[in-house]
C-alpha positions in Angstrom: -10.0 -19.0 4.9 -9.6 -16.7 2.5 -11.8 -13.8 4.5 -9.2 -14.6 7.4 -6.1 -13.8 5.0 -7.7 -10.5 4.2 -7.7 -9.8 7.1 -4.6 -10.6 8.6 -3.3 -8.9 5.2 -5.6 -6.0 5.8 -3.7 -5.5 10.1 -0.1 -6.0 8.4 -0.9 -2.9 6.2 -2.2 -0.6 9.1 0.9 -2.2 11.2 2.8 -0.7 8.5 1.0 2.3 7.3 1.0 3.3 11.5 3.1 6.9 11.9 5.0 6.8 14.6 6.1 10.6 16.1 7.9 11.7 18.6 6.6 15.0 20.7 8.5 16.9 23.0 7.8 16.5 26.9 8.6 18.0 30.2 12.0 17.8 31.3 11.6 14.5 33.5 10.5 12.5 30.7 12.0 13.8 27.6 10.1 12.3 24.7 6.8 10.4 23.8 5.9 8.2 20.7 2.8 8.7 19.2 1.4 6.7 17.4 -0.9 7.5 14.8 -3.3 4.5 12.7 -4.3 5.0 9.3 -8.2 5.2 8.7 -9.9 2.3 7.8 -10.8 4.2 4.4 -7.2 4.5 3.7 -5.7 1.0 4.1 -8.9 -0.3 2.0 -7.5 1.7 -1.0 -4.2 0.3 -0.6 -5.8 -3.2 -0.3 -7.1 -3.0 -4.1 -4.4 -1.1 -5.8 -2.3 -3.9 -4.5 -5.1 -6.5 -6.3 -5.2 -4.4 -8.9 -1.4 -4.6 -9.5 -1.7 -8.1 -9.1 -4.3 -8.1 -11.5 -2.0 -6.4 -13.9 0.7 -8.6 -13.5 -0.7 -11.8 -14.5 -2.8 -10.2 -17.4 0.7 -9.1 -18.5 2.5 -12.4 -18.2 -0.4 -13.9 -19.7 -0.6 -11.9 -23.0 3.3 -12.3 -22.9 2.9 -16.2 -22.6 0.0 -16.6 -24.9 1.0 -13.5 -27.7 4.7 -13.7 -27.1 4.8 -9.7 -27.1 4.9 -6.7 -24.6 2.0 -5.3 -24.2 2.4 -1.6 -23.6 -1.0 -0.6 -22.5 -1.0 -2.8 -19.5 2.3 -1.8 -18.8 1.7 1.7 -18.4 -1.6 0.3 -16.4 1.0 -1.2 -14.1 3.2 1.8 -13.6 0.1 4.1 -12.8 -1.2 2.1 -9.8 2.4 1.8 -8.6 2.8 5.6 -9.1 -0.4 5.9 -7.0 0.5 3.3 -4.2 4.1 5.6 -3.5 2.6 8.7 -4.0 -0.5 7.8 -1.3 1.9 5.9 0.9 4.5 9.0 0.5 2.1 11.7 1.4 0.5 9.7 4.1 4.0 9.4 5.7 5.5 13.0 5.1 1.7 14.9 5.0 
């Protein structure tokens, strides 16, 4: 079951992650999408940041349940693998 919901997780990211272009045509036929899949390589990445976020997450609402305080260190954990999930999605959209 839980190989299945990788994997159905794993086509909803290349769904998404899919560039879509347009290039120019002959006159009859004006335009035509192109679409372009990310590499298998890519969307793997993207898979475990997202764990790792997840990861990060609960280890923060844990030590904030369990300590009562903000842990700063796993905060800026947090905001570095979101700052590398936009930047990779970002360039892989606009590169």
């Amino acid at each position: 079951m839980r190989l299945n919901a990788l994997r159905w997780f794993r086509g909803l990211l290349r769904r998404g992650l899919t560039r879509r272009r347009t290039v120019e045509m002959s006159p009859v036929r004006k335009v035509r999408i192109r679409e372009e899949a990310p590499t298998d390589r890519f969307v793997l990445i993207i898979v475990l940041m997202i764990i790792f976020f997840a990861g990060l997450i609960a280890l923060e609402v844990i030590h904030i349940v369990l300590l009562g305080t903000w842990n700063e260190v796993v905060f800026n954990g947090i905001m570095l693998v979101v700052g590398t999930i936009v930047g990779a999605v970002w360039g892989r959209q606009n590169g």
